[in-house]
C-alpha positions as CSV (number, residue, x, y, z in Angstrom):
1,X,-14.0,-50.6,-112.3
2,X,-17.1,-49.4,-111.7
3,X,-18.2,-50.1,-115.3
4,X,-17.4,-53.2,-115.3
5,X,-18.6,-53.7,-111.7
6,X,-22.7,-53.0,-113.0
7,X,-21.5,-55.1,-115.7
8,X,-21.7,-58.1,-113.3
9,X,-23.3,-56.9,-109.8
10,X,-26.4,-58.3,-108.3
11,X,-29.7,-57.1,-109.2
12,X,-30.3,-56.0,-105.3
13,X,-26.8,-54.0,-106.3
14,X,-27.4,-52.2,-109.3
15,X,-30.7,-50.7,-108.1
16,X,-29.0,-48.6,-105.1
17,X,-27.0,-46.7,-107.9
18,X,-30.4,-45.3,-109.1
19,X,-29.8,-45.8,-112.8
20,X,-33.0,-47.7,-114.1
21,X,-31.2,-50.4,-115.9
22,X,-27.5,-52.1,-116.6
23,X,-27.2,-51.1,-119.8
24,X,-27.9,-47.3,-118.6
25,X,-25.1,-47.8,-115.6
26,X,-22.9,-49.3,-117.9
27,X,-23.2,-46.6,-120.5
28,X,-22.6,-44.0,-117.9
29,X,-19.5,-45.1,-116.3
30,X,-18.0,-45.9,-119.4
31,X,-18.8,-42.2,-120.2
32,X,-17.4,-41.1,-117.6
33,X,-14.0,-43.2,-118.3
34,X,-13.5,-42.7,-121.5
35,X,-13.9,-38.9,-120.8
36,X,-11.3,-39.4,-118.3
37,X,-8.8,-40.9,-120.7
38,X,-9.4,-38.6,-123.2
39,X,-8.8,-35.6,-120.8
40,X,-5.2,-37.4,-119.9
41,X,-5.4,-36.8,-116.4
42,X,-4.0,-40.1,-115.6
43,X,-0.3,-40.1,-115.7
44,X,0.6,-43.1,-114.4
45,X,1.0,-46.3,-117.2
46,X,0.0,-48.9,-115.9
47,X,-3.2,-47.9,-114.1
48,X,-4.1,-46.1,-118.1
49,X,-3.3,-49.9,-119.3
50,X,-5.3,-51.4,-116.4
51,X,-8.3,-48.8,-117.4
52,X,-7.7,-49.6,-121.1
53,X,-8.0,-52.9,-120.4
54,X,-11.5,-53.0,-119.0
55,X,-12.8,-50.1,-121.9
56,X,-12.6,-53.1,-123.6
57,X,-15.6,-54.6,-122.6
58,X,-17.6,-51.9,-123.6
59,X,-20.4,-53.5,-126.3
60,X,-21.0,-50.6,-128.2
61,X,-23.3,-50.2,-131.4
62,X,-22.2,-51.6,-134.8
63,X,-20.5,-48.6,-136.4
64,X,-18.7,-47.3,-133.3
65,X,-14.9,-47.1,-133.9
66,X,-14.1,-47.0,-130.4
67,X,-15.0,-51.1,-130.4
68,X,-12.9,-53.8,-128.2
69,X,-10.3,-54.0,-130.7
70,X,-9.7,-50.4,-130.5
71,X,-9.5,-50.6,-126.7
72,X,-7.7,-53.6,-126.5
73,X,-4.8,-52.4,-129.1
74,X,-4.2,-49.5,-127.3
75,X,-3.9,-51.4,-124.0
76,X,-1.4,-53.8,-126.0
77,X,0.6,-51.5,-127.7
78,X,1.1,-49.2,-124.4
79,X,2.0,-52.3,-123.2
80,X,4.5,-53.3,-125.4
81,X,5.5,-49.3,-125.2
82,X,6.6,-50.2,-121.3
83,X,8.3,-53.1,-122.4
84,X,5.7,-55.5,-120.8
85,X,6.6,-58.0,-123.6
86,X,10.0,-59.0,-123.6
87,X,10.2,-58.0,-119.1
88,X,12.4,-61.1,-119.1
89,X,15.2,-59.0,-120.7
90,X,14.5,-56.2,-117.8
91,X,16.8,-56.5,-114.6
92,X,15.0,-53.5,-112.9
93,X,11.7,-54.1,-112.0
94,X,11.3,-55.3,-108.3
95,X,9.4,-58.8,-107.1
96,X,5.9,-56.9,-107.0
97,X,6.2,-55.1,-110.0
98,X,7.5,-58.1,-111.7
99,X,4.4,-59.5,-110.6
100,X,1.6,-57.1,-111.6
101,X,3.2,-56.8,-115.1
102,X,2.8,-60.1,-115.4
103,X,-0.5,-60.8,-114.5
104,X,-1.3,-57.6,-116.8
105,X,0.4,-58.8,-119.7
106,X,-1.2,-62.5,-120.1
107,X,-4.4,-61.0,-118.9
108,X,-4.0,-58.8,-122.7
109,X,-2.7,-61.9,-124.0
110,X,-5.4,-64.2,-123.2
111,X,-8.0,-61.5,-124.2
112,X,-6.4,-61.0,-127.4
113,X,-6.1,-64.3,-128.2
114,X,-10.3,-65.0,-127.1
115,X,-11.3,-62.2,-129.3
116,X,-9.3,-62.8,-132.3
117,X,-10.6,-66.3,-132.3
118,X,-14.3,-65.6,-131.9
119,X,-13.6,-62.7,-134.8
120,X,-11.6,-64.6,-137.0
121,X,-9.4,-61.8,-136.9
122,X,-5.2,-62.2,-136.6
123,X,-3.9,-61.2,-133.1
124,X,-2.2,-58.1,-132.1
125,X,0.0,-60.5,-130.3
126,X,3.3,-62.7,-131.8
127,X,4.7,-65.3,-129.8
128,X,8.0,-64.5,-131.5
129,X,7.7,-61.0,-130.5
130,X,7.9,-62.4,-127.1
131,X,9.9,-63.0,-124.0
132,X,7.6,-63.3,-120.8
133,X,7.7,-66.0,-118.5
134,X,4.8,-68.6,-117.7
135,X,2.1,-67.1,-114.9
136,X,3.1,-69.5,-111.9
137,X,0.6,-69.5,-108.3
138,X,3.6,-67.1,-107.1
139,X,2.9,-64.3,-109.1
140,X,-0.4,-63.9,-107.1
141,X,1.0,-63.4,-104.1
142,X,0.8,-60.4,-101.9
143,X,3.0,-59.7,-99.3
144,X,1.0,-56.7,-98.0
145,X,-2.9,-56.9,-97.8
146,X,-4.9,-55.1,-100.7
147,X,-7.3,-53.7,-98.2
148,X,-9.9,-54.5,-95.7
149,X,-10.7,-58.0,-95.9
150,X,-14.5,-58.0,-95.6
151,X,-14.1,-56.1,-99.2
152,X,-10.8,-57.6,-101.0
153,X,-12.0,-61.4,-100.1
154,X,-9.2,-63.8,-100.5
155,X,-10.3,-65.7,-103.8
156,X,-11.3,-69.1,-103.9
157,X,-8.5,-71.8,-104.4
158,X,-9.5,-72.6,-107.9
159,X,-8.9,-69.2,-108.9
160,X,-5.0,-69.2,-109.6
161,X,-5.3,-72.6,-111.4
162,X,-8.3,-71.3,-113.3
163,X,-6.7,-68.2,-114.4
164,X,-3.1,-70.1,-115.5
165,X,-5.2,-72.6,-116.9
166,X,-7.0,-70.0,-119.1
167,X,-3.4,-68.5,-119.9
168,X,-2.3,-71.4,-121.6
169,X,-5.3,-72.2,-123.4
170,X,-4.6,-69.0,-125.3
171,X,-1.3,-69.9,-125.9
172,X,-2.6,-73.5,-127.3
173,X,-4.9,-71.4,-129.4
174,X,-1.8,-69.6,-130.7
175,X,0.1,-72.4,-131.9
176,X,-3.2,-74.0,-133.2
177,X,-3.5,-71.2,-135.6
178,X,0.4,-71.6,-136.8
179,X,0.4,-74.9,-137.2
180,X,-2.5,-74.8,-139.5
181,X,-5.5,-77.4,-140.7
182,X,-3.8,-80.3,-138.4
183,X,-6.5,-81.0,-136.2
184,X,-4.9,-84.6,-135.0
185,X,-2.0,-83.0,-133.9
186,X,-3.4,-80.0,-132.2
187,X,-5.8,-82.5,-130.8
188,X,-2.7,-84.5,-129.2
189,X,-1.0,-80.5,-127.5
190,X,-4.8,-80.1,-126.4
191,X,-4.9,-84.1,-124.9
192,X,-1.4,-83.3,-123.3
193,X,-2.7,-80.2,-121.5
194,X,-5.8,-81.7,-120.5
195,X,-4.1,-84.3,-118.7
196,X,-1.9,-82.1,-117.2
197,X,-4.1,-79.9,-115.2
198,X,-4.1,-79.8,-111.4
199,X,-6.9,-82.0,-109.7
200,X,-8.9,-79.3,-108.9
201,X,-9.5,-78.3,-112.2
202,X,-10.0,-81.3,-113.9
203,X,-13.7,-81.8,-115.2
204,X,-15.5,-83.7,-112.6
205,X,-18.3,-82.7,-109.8
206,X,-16.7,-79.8,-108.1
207,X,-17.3,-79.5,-104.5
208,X,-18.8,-76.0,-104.7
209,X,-20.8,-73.4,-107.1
210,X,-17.9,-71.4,-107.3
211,X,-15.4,-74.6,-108.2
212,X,-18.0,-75.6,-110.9
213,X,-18.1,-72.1,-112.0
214,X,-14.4,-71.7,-112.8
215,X,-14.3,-75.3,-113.9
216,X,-17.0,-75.1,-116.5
217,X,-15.3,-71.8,-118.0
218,X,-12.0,-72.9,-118.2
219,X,-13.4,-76.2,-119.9
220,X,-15.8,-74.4,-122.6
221,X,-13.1,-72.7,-123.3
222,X,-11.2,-76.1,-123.7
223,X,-14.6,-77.7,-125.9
224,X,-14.0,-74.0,-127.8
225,X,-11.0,-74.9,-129.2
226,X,-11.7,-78.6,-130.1
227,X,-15.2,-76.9,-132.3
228,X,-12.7,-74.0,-134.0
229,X,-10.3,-76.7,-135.5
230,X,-12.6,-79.4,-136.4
231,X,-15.5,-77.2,-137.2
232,X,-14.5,-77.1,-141.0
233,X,-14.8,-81.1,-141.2
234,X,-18.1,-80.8,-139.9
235,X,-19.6,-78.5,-142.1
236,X,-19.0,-80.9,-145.2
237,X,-21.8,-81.9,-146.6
238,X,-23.3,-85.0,-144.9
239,X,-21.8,-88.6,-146.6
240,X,-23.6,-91.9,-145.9
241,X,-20.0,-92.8,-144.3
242,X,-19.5,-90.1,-141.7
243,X,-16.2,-88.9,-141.5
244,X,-15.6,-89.7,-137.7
245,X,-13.0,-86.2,-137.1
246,X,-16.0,-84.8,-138.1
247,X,-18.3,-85.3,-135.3
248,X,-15.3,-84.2,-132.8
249,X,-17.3,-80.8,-132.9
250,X,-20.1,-82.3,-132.2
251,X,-18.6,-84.1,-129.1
252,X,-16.9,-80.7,-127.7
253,X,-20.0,-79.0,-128.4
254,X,-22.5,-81.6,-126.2
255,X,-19.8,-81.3,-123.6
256,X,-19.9,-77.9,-123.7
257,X,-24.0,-77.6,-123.4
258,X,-23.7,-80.3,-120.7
259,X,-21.5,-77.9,-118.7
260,X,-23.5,-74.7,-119.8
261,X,-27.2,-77.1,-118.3
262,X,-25.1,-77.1,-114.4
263,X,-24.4,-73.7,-114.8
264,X,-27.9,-73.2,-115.7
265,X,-29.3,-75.3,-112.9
266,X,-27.4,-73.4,-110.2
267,X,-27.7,-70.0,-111.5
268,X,-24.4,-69.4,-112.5
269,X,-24.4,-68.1,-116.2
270,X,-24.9,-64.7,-116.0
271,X,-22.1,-64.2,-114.1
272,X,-20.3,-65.3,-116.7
273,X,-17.5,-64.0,-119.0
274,X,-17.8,-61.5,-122.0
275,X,-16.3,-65.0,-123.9
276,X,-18.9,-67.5,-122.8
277,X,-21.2,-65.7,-125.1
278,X,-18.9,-66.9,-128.4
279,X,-18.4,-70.0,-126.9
280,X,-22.1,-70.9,-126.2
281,X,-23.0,-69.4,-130.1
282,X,-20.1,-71.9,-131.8
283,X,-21.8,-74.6,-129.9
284,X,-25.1,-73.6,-130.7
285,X,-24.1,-73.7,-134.4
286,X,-22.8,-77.0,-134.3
287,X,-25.9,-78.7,-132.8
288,X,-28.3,-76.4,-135.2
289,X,-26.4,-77.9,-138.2
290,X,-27.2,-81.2,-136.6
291,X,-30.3,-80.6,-136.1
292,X,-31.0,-80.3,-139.8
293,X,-29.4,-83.7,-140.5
294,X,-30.3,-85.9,-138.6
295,X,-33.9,-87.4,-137.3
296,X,-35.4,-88.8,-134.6
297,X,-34.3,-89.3,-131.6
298,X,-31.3,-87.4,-132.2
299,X,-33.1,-84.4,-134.2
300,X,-34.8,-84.0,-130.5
301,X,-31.9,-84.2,-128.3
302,X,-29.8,-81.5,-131.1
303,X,-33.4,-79.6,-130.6
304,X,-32.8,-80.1,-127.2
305,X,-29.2,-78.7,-126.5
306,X,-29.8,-75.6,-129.0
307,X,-32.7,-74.9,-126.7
308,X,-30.2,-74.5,-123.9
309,X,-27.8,-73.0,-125.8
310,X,-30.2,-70.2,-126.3
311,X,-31.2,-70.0,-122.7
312,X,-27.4,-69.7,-121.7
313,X,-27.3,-66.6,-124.0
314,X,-30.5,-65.4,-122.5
315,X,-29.1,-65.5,-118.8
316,X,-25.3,-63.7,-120.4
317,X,-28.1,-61.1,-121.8
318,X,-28.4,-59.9,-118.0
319,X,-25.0,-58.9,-117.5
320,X,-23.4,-58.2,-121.6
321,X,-25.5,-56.7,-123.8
322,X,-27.1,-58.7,-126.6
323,X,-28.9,-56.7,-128.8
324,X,-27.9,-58.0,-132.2
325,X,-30.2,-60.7,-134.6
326,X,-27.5,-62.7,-135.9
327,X,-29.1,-65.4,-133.9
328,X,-32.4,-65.0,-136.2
329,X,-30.4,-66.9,-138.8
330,X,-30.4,-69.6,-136.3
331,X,-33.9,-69.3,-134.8
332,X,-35.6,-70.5,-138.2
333,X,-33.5,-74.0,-137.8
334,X,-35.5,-75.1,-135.1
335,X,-39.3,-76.2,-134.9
336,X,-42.0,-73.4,-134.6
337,X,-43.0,-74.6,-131.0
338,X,-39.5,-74.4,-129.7
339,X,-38.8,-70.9,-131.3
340,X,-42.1,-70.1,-130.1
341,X,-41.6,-71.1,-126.4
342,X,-38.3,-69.2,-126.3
343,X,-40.0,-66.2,-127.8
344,X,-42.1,-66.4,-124.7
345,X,-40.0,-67.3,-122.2
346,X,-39.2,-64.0,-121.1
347,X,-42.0,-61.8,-121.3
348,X,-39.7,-58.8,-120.7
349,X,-38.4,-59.4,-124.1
350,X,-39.6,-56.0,-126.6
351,X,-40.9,-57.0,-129.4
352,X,-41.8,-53.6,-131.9
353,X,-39.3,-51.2,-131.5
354,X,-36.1,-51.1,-129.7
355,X,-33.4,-48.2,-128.9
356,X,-30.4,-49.6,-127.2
357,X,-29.2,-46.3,-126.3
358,X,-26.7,-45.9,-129.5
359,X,-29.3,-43.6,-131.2
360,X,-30.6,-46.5,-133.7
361,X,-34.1,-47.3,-134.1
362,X,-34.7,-50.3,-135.1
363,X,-37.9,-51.3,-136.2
364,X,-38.6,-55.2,-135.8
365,X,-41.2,-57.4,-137.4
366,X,-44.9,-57.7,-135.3
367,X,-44.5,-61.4,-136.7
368,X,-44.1,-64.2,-134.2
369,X,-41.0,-66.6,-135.2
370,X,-44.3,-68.9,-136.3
371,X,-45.4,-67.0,-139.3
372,X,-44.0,-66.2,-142.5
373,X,-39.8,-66.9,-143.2
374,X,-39.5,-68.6,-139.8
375,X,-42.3,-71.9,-140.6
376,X,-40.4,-74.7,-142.0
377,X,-41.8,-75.9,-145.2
378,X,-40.8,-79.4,-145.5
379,X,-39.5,-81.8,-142.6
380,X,-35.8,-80.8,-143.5
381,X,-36.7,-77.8,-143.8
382,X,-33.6,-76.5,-141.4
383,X,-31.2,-77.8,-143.9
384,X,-32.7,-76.5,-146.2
385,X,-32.7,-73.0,-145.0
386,X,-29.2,-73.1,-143.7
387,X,-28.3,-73.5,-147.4
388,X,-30.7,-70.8,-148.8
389,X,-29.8,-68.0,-149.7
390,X,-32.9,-65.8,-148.4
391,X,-32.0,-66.9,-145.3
392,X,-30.6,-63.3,-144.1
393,X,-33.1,-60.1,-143.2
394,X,-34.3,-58.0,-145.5
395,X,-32.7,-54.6,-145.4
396,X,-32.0,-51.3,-147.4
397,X,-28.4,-51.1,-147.4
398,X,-28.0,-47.8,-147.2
399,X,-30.8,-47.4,-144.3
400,X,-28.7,-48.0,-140.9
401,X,-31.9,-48.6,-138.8
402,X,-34.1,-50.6,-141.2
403,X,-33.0,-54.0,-140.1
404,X,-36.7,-56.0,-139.5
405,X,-36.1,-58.8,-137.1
406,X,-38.0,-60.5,-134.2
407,X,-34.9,-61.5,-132.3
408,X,-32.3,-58.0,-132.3
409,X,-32.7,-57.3,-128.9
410,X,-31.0,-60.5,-128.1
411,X,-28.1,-59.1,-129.7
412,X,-25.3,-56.4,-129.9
413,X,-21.8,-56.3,-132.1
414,X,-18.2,-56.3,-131.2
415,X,-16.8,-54.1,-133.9
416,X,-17.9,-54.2,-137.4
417,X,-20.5,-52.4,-139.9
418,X,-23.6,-54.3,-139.4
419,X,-24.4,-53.3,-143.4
420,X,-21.7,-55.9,-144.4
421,X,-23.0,-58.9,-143.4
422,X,-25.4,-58.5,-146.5
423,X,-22.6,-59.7,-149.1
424,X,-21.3,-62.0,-146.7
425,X,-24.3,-64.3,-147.2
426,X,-25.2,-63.4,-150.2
427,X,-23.8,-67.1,-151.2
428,X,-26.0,-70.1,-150.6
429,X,-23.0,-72.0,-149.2
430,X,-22.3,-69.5,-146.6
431,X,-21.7,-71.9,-144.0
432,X,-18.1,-72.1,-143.9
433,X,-15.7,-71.4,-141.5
434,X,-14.8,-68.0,-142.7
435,X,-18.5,-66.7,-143.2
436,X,-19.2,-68.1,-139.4
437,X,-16.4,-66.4,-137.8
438,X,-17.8,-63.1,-139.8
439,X,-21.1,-64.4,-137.8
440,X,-19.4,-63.8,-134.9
441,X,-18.3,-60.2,-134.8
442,X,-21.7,-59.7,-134.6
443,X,-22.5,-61.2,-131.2
């Protein structure tokens, strides 16, 4: 708790713990927790689960085994150990019990589901391996207080609806990915559950920051979906009759950077979810791609919402580690003056050498995002680099720390090799769905 507590703590917080940065606090208490797990001091199941769960946040460097799949499955298969996967069949458990198992099980589920998508990865999880019931506003009742109420707060009303909604968003995902490349009828299970959420959760003005927080989330999330199944459509080659499914990506992704520019105007990003991060990157590859085809006035407005794109992932830097440069590959589609101004936008930013406290040096490029590979050479030049092959750093393969890019501290990976991205875009046409969820693991 306490790791992911300086994961997402105030500023004014995190400095009366006396480490002298989150990514220190965050490394120690995970320390600390893993060492306690390992020692198997904690007998009881389902606080190990509950532990295992939240070890699975941990953003570690790119060749750690120990990633968030390896957390994860271990919370899901001590999980499925207890049963927590077919409880309907199980007559003993009492009403709270009942309760916490189930809120612990879709929380696995919906976590599962998230990361498999964004790593284009299959789920732990089956459906068919299934038998729990729906998470109803019942199962987060408590009939006895948690505590003192100036510290357990009662949450705010959208919470519940927020956190079924998310629920069976990750179910829709689930079916999505059995029913295969249908997008018209996925889209029509996705228009079904969109008009059946509760009033408060529908995408309007909400009445409060933390409404429009919950709302915006639950609805990326939403947008997410709609960019996954349509994103292979829209990265086809441009026709002079646009294919209209095509440019449904584009449409969830501008409603997703019109919901990430609120959150950004009141301050709220930061705060939010490990998962935000993959769904701001998909969008911000759908409006880079677009960015590259189209001119004008709509070349500046696709400039426009990569540019926020790139500050949402700047705020998530403040409370998930970033410190990856797969978004390099992205930086060279825009104009030198934008990648410029977000270069110095946060003067904080390192720009020679970097240790992220995984015992990698890596060495970056002195050159501002203005000089050399990053100035476009022609005025489609973005196209033309997203199809280019040399558009991926320059490294020794077998040198782990010789990775020369401006933009790594933005960056960290969710549990691959970084040395294998190399043959991934070795191909000029590396733009397709499978390549860009391989993108991904890298976030």
């Amino acid at each position: 708790m306490l790791f992911i507590g300086v994961s997402l703590c105030s500023d004014t917080a995190l400095n009366s713990t006396g480490f002298n940065n989150r990514y220190q606090a965050k490394e120690a208490f995970y320390q600390r927790a893993k060492d306690i797990y390992d020692s198997g001091w904690e007998t009881d199941t389902v606080i190990k689960l509950q532990s295992l769960f939240l070890l699975s946040f941990w953003r570690g460097s790119p060749t750690e085994e120990r990633d968030v799949r390896f957390w994860l499955g271990a919370a899901i298969s001590l999980a499925q150990k207890k049963g927590m996967h077919v409880m309907l069949k199980l007559s003993f458990l009492n009403t709270k019990d009942q309760k916490l198992w189930k809120r612990i099980w879709w929380a696995l589920y919906v976590r599962d589901q998230q990361t498999s998508a964004a790593l284009g990865l299959p789920p732990r999880i089956r459906d068919e391996d299934c038998q729990v019931a729906d998470l109803e506003a019942i199962d987060f009742e408590e009939s006895e207080p948690m505590g003192p109420p100036e510290i357990f707060r009662p949450p705010p009303a959208v919470h519940i609806p927020y956190v079924i909604g998310m629920a069976q968003l990750a179910r829709l995902c689930m079916v999505s990915s059995n029913i295969g490349a249908m997008p018209f009828t996925d889209s029509l299970i996705f228009i079904d559950w969109e008009s059946c959420l509760p009033k408060e959760m529908q995408f309007q003005m909400p009445t409060s920051r933390e409404a429009m927080f919950l709302v915006g989330m639950l609805h990326m999330a939403y947008n997410n979906l709609y960019i996954l199944l349509y994103r292979p459509l829209f990265l086809q080659p441009p026709v002079q009759s646009a294919n209209p499914e095509g440019n449904v990506a584009l449409d969830a992704a501008t409603r997703s950077t019109r919901i990430l520019e609120d959150m950004l105007s009141e301050n709220l990003v930061q705060h939010g979810s490990v998962h935000l991060i993959t769904h701001t990157f998909s969008a911000l590859c759908i409006h880079t791609i677009h960015f590259g085809r189209v001119t004008g006035t709509a070349r500046k407005l696709a400039e426009h919402r990569a540019k926020l794109c790139l500050l949402g992932l700047k705020e998530l830097q403040k409370s998930w580690d970033l410190e990856n440069w797969v978004l390099d590959l992205f930086f060279r589609c825009l104009d030198d003056r934008t990648a410029r101004d977000l270069r110095l936008a946060d003067p904080a930013m390192p720009s020679s050498t970097s240790q992220a406290g995984s015992g990698r040096n890596i060495e970056m490029s002195p050159a501002s995002p203005a000089s050399g590979l990053y100035r476009p050479r022609s005025p489609n030049a973005a196209y033309d680099i997203l199809q280019s092959p040399n558009m991926m750093p320059h490294h020794n393969p077998g040198e782990e720390a010789a990775i020369n890019m401006d933009w790594y501290e933005l960056f960290n990976v969710e549990g691959d090799d970084v040395m294998g991205l190399a043959g991934s875009l070795s191909n000029p046409d590396y733009l397709n769905p499978q390549n860009l969820e391989f993108l991904y693991r890298f976030l």
